[in-house]
N, C-alpha and C positions, 0 to 999 in steps of 0.2 A: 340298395345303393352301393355304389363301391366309394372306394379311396379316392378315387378322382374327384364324382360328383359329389362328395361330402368336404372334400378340400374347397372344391367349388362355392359351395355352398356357405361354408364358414368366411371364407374374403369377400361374399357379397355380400353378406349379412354383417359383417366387422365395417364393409364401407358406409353400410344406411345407416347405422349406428352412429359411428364417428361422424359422418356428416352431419345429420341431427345434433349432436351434440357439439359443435363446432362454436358456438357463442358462450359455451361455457368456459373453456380454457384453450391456451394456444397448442396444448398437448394434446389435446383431440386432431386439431390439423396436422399435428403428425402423424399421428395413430391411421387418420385417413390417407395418408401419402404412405405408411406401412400396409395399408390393406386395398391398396390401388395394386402395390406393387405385389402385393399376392394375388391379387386377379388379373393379370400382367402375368403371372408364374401360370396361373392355372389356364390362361385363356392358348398359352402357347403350347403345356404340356394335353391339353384337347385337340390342339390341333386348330384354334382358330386363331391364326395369327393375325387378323385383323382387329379382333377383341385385344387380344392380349399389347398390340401394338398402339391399340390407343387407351390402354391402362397404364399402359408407361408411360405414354404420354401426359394423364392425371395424376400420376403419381409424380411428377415433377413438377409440373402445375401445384401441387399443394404440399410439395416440398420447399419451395419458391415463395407460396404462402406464407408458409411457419417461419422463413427465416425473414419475411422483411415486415412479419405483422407486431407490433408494439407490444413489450409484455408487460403488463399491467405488475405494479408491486406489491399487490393484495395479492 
């Protein structure tokens, strides 16, 4: 595998993660809008800019999220 499909690899696997983990803390929704936007980095530097085009799109989708979702004081 090279550097690309291992970058690849890492933002897709950082996004299933965070999204799973989403009901735990509202830092996880960012951590998902952080690893949108590297599959967004990675879908453009492959060359599929349809992917990469609507990762940016989810990554503001769930940056949007994080900022109007209630932070609990626990």
């Amino acid at each position: 595998m090279d550097r690309l499909t291992l970058f690849g690899l890492f933002a897709v696997t950082a996004m299933l993660v965070t999204y799973a983990l989403e009901h735990r803390s509202h830092w996880f929704i960012l951590a998902f809008a952080a690893a949108c936007a590297l599959g967004s980095v990675y879908g453009f530097l492959q060359g599929a800019w349809p992917f990469g085009l609507v990762e940016a799109v989810w990554a503001c989708v769930a940056l949007r999220r994080w900022i109007v979702r209630p932070r609990s004081l626990a």
